[in-house]
C-alpha positions as CSV (number, residue, x, y, z in Angstrom):
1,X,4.4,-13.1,0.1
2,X,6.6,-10.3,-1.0
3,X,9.8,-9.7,0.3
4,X,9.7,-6.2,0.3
5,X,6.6,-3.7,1.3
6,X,5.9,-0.6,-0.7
7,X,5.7,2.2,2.5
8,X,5.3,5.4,0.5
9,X,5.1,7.3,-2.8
10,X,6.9,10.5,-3.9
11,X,4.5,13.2,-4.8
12,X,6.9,16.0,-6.4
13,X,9.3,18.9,-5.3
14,X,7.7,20.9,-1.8
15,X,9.6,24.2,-2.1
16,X,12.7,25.0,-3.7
17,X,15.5,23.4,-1.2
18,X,15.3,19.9,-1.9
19,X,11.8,18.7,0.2
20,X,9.8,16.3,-1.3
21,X,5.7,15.5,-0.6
22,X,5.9,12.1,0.4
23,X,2.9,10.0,0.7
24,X,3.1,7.3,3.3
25,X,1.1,3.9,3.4
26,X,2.1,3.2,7.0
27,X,-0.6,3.3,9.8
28,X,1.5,6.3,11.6
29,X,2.3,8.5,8.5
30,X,5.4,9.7,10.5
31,X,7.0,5.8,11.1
32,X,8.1,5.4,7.4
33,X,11.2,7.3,8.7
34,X,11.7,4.8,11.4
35,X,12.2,2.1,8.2
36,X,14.7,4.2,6.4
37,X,16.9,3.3,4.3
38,X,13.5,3.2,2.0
39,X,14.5,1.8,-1.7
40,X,13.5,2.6,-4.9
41,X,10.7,-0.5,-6.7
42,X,14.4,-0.8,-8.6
43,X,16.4,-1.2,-5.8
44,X,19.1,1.6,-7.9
45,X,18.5,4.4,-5.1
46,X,18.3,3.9,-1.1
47,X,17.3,7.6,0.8
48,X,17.1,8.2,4.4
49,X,14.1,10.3,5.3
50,X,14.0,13.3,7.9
51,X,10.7,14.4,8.4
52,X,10.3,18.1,8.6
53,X,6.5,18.5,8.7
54,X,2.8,17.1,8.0
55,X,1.4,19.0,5.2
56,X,-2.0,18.5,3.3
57,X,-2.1,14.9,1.7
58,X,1.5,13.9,2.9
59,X,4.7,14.9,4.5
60,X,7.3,17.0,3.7
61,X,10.6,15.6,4.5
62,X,14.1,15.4,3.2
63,X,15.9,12.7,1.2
64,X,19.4,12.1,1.5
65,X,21.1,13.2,-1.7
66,X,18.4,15.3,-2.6
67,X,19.2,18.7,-2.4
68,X,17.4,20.5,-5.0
69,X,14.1,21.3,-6.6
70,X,14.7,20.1,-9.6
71,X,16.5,16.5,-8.1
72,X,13.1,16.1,-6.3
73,X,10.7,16.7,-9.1
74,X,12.6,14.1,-11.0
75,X,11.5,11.6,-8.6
76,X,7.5,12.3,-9.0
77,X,5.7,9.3,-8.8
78,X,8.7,7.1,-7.2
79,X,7.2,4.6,-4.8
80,X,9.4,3.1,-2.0
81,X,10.2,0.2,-0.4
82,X,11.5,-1.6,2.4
83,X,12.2,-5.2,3.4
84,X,9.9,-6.9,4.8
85,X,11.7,-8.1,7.7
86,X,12.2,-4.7,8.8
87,X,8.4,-3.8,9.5
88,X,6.3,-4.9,12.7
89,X,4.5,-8.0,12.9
90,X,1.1,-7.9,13.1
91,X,-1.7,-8.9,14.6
92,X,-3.5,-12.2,13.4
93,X,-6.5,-9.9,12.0
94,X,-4.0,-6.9,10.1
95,X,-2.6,-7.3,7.0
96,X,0.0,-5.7,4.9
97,X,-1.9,-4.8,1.5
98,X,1.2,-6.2,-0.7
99,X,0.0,-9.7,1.1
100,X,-3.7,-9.3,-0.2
101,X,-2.9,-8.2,-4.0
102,X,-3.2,-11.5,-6.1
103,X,-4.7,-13.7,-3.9
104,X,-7.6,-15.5,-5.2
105,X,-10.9,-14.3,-3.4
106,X,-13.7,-17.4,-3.1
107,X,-17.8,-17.0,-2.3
108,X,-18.8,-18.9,1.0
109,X,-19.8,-21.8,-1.6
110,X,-16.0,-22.3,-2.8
111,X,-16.7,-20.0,-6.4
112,X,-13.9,-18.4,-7.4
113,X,-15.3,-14.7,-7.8
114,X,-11.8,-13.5,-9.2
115,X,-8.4,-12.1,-7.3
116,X,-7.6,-8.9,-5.5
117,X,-6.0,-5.9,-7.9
118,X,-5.4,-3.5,-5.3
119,X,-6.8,-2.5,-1.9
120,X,-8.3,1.1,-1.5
121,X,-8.7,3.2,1.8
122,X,-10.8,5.8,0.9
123,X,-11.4,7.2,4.4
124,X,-14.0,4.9,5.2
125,X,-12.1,2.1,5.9
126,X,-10.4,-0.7,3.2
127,X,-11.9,-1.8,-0.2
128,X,-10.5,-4.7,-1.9
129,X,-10.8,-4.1,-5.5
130,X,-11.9,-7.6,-7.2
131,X,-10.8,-8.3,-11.0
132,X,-11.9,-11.4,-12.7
133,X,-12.7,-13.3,-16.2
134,X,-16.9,-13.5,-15.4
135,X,-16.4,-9.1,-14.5
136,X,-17.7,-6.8,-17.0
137,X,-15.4,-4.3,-14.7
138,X,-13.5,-4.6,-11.3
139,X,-15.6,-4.8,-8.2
140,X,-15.0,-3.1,-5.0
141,X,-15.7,-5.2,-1.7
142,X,-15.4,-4.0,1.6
143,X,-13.0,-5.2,3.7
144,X,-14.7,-5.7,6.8
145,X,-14.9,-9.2,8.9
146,X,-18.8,-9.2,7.6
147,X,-18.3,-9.2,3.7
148,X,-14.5,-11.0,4.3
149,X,-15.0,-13.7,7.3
150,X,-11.7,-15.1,6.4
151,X,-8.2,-14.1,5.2
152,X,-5.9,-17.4,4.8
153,X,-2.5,-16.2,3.8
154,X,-0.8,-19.8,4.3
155,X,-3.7,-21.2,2.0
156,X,-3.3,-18.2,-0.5
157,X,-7.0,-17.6,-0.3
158,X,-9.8,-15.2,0.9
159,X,-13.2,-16.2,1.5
160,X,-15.8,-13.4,0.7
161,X,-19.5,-13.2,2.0
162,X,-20.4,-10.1,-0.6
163,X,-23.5,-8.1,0.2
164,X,-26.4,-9.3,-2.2
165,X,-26.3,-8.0,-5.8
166,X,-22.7,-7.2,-5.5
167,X,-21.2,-9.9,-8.1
């Protein structure tokens, strides 16, 4: 398991004082500030986060040290992080989607159908997006107890029961 948890992405500049859009992964968009300092993936920069306001696809907030336009375009695209330890526990059937990516995802028979490459929420709940070798192209399965019965992080394995046709 990682030891630190991507919580958001930086979208670009929001007006001309130093806001940034910031897109957070947390279930309350608003408690990535309660995990500040958030990191940059490189570790190199550490920002505490004031939220000003919810705006369309985001939040606006301020970052320390950022103070103009042009300081928070240059950190488009920036994804940050916190340690792990510093995030809630969760319950037995939640998971944090940096504990998913990787893991090797099996049919109800033991097959290996291939590993997770990222998990999607489109709206309508989670999609775990399955590569493998025997995949023309990446599969999307939907993370629900129906299709995924079972979740093993100790084991470092998820067991899939994919709707007919799927792989």
């Amino acid at each position: 398991m990682s030891e630190r948890i991507c919580v958001g992405a930086i979208g670009g500049a929001f007006g001309v004082k130093g806001e940034v859009r910031l897109k957070s992964f947390t279930s309350v968009p608003e408690d990535i500030a309660h995990y500040a300092p958030l990191e940059t993936e490189d570790g190199a920069m550490e920002f505490d986060v004031t939220l000003d306001r919810p705006i369309k696809n985001g939040l606006a907030v301020h970052l320390s040290g950022i103070a103009t336009k042009e300081q928070a375009d240059a950190l488009r695209g920036v994804r940050l992080y916190v340690p792990r330890d510093r995030l809630p526990s969760l319950p037995d059937d939640e998971f944090y989607h940096a504990d998913l990516i990787d893991l090797p995802v099996f049919d109800t028979g033991g097959t290996q159908l291939g590993s997770v490459k990222a998990v999607h929420d489109h709206g309508a709940g989670d999609l775990l997006e399955i590569q493998g070798p025997g995949l023309k192209s990446t599969v999307l399965l939907p993370f629900t107890r129906e299709a995924v019965p079972t979740v093993d992080l100790e084991a470092g394995r998820i067991v899939a029961d994919p709707p007919e046709g799927l792989f």
